[in-house]
Every structure is written in structure tokens, then in C-alpha cells.
C-alpha positions as CSV (number, residue, x, y, z in Angstrom):
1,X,245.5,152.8,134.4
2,X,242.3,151.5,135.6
3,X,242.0,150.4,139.5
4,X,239.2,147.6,139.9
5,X,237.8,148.1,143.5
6,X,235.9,144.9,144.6
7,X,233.2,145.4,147.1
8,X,231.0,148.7,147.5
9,X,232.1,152.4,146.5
10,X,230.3,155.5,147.8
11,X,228.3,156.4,144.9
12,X,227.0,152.6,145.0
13,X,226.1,153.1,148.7
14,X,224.1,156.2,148.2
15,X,221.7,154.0,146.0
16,X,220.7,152.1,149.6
17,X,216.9,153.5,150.4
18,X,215.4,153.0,153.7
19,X,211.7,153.9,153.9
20,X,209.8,155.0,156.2
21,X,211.6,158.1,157.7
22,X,210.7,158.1,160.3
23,X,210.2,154.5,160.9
24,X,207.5,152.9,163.4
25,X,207.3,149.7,163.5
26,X,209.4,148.6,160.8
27,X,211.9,149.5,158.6
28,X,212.3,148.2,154.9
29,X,215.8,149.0,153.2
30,X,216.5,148.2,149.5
31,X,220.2,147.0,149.6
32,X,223.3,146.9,146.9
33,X,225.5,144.4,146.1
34,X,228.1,144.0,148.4
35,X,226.4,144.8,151.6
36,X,227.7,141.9,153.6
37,X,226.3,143.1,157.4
38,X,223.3,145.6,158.3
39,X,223.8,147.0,162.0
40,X,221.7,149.4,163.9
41,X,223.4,151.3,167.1
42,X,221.3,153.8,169.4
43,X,222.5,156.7,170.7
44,X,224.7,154.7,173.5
45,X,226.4,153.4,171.0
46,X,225.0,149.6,171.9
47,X,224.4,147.7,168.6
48,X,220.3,147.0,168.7
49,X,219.9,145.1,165.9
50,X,222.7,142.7,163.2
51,X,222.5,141.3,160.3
52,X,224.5,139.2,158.3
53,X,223.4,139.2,154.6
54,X,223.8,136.8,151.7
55,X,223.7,138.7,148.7
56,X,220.2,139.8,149.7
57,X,219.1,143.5,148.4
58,X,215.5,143.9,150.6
59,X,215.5,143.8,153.7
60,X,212.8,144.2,156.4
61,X,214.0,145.2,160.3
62,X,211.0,144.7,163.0
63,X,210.8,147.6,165.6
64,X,209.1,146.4,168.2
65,X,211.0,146.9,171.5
66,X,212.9,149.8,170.0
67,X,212.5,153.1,172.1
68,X,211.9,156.7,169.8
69,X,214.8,158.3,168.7
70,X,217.8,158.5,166.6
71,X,219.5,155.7,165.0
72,X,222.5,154.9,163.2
73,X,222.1,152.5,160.8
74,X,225.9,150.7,159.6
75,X,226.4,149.2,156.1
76,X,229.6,146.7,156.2
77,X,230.7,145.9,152.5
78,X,232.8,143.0,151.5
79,X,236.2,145.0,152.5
80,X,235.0,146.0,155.8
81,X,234.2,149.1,154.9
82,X,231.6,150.9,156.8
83,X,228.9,153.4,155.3
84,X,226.4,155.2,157.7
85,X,223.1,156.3,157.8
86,X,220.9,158.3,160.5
87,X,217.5,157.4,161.2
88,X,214.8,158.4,163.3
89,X,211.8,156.0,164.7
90,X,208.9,157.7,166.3
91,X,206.3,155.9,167.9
């Protein structure tokens, strides 16, 4: 029996690129389908930066006013589903 999954697996996550590491002054990630919100949280855990997305597969996230450090980024997929991601920005 074959189980249809809507939304985002894993593997399909892993795909998700986000150039530079580390990042400067901005950071450019090549999305999958299914990506429905884009969050970045510091270290405190306080969300710095959300986005909702419309089926779009590039985007571009500004910097400026972001501290060095590291970052989580959070991928929410049409179930809710969250997939992370650690990045660094140096300045």
C-alpha cells in the first residue's frame, strides 16, 4: 500500500540551499515546494525575521540590523511541519 504525504518530506527539504555561509549582508535561499513560512530566530530564541511564501522557491532575506552570530533558520511546510537549519552571519 502506497501512503501519499502532501506537503514537504525530509529528503525534499534537504534540497533547500542557502548561500552565503556565512552570510553578510544578505542571504539568498533556493526553496521547495511546499515551503509555506521562512523564519529566522537568534540565539534568544526571538524570531528576527518571517515570511510567509506563495509558492515562491528564491528567496532573498536583507541583514542589515542583524548582529554576528548564529542563526536558526525554520522552514514550515504546508502540514505545519518544521525543518531547521543553522546559520552563521559574520560581519
Amino acid at each position: 500500500q502506497l501512503e501519499i504525504l502532501e506537503g514537504v518530506d525530509e529528503r525534499a527539504m534537504d534540497q533547500i540551499s542557502v548561500y552565503p555561509i556565512p552570510a553578510n549582508s544578505t542571504l539568498h535561499i533556493k526553496l521547495v515546494e511546499g515551503v509555506r513560512e521562512l523564519r529566522m530566530i537568534n540565539l534568544m530564541g526571538q524570531i528576527v525575521h518571517q515570511s510567509k511564501l506563495d509558492g515562491e522557491l528564491d528567496k532573498t532575506i536583507d541583514l542589515t540590523g542583524l548582529q554576528s552570530g548564529v542563526y536558526t533558520l525554520q522552514f514550515i511546510n504546508t502540514k505545519g511541519e518544521t525543518y531547521q537549519r543553522t546559520i552563521v552571519i559574520s560581519k
